[in-house]
C-alpha positions as CSV (number, residue, x, y, z in Angstrom):
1,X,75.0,12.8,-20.0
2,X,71.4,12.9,-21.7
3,X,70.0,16.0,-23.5
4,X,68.6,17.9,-21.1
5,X,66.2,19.9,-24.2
6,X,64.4,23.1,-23.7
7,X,63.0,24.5,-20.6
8,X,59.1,24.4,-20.9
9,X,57.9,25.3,-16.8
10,X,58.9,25.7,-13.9
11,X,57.5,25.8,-10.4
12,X,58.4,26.6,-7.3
13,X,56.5,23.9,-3.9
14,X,57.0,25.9,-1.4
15,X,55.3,22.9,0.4
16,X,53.6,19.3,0.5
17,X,50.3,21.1,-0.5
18,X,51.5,22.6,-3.2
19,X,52.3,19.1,-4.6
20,X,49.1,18.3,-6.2
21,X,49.1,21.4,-7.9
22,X,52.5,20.0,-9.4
23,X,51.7,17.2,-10.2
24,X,48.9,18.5,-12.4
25,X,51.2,21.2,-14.4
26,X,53.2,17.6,-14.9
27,X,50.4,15.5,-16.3
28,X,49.4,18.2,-18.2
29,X,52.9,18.5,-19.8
30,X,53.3,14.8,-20.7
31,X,49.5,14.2,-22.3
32,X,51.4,12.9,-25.5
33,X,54.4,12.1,-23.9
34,X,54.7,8.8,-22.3
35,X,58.4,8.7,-20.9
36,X,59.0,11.5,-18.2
37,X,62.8,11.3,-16.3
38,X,62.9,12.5,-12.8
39,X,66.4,13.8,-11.7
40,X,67.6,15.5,-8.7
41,X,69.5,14.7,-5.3
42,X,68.3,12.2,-3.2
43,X,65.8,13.4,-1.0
44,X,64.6,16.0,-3.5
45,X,61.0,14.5,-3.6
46,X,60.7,12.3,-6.8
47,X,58.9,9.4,-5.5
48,X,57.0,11.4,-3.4
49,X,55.8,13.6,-7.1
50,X,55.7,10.3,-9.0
51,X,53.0,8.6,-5.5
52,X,51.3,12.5,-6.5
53,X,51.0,11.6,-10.5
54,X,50.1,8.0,-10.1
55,X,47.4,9.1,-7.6
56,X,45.8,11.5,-9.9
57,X,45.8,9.2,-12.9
58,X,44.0,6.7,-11.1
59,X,46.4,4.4,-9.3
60,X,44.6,2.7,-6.2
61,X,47.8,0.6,-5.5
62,X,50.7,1.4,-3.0
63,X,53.2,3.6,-5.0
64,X,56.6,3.1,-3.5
65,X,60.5,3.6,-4.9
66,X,61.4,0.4,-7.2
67,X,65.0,0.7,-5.7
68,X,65.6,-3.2,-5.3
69,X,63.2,-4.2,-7.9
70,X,64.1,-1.4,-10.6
71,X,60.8,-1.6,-11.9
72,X,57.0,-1.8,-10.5
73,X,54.1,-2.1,-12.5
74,X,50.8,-0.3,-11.8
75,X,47.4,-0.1,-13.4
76,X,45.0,3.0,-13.3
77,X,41.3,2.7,-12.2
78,X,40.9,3.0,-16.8
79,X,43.3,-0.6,-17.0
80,X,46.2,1.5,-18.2
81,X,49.5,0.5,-16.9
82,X,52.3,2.9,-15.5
83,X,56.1,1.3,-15.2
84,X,58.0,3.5,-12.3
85,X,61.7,2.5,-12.7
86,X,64.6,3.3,-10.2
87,X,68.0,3.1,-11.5
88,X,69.9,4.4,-8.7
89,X,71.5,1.3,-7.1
90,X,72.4,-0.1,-11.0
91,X,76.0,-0.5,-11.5
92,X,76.2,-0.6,-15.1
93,X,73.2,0.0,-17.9
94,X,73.6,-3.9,-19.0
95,X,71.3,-4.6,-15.8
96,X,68.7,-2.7,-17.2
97,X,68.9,-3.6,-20.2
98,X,68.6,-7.4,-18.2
99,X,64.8,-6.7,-17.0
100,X,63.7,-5.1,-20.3
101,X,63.7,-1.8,-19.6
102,X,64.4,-1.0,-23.6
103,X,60.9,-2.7,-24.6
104,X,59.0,-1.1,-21.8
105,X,60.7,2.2,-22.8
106,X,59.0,1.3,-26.8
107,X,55.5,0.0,-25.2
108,X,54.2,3.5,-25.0
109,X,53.1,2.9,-21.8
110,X,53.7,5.7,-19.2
111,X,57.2,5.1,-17.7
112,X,58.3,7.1,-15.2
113,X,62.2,6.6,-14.4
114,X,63.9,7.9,-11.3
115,X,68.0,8.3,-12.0
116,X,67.9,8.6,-16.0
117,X,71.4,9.4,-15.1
118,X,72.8,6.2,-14.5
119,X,70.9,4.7,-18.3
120,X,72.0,7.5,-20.4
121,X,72.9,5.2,-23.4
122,X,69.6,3.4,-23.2
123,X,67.0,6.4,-22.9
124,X,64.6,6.6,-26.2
125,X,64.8,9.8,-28.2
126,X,61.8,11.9,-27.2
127,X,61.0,12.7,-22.9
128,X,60.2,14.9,-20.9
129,X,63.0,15.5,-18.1
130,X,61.9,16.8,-14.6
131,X,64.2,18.3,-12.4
132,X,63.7,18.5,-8.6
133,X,66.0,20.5,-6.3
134,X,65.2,21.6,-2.9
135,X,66.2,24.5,-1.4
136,X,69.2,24.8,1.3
137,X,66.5,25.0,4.1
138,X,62.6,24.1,4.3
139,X,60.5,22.2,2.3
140,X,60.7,24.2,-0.8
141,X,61.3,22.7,-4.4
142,X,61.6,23.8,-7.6
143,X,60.2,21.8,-10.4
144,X,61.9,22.4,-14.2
145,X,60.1,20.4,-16.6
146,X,61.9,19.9,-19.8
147,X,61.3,18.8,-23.6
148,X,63.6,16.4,-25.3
């Protein structure tokens, strides 16, 4: 497994509304910190956070899960460009390393990577690491958000 570093914040979605809210704390967080790891059981809400971020820093372009792709690129209304990866269905860390994923990791572009569990080996030195997990019932969350 990856370092999982020091707990900085966490914050409890007791709903969808709360979400923007969320995401905010988030982007606030990772101002100088370009790689951010989202981790947490399927269904726990990552793309639907990562749609949230992309909105709010400027993203005017469907955001949807890069499950088949592994990687989607999208530009803010500023020109910047955000890479949202999705490693879940990988068998093995030599397929990401097959689409690049180490020289979009150094591009210090914003990448956003859903299942950082399944690259553990191939994640850069310094991220922040954002755990999702819902509660047994409802749509509660609670959001860790973690320096490495």
């Amino acid at each position: 497994m990856y370092n999982t570093g020091v707990e900085k914040k966490r914050l409890k979605m007791s709903s969808l509304a709360d979400l923007p809210a969320a995401a905010s704390v988030l982007l606030e967080e990772a101002r100088d910190e370009p790689i951010i790891l989202f981790e947490g059981p399927m269904g726990a809400g990552k793309t639907t956070l990562i749609k949230e971020l992309c909105r709010q820093m400027g993203v005017k372009e469907n955001v949807s899960s890069p499950t088949f792709a592994l990687v989607n690129e999208y530009e803010t209304s500023k020109g910047n460009l955000i890479y949202h990866f999705d490693f879940y269905r990988i068998n093995e860390e030599r397929e990401a390393l097959g689409i690049g994923a180490l020289e979009y990791f150094d591009s210090g572009r914003t990448c956003l990577i859903e299942w950082p569990s399944m690259i553990p080996n191939l994640l850069p030195e310094h991220y922040l690491l954002v755990k999702l997990q819902p509660a047994a019932e409802g749509e509660e969350r609670t959001m860790t958000i973690n320096r490495v």
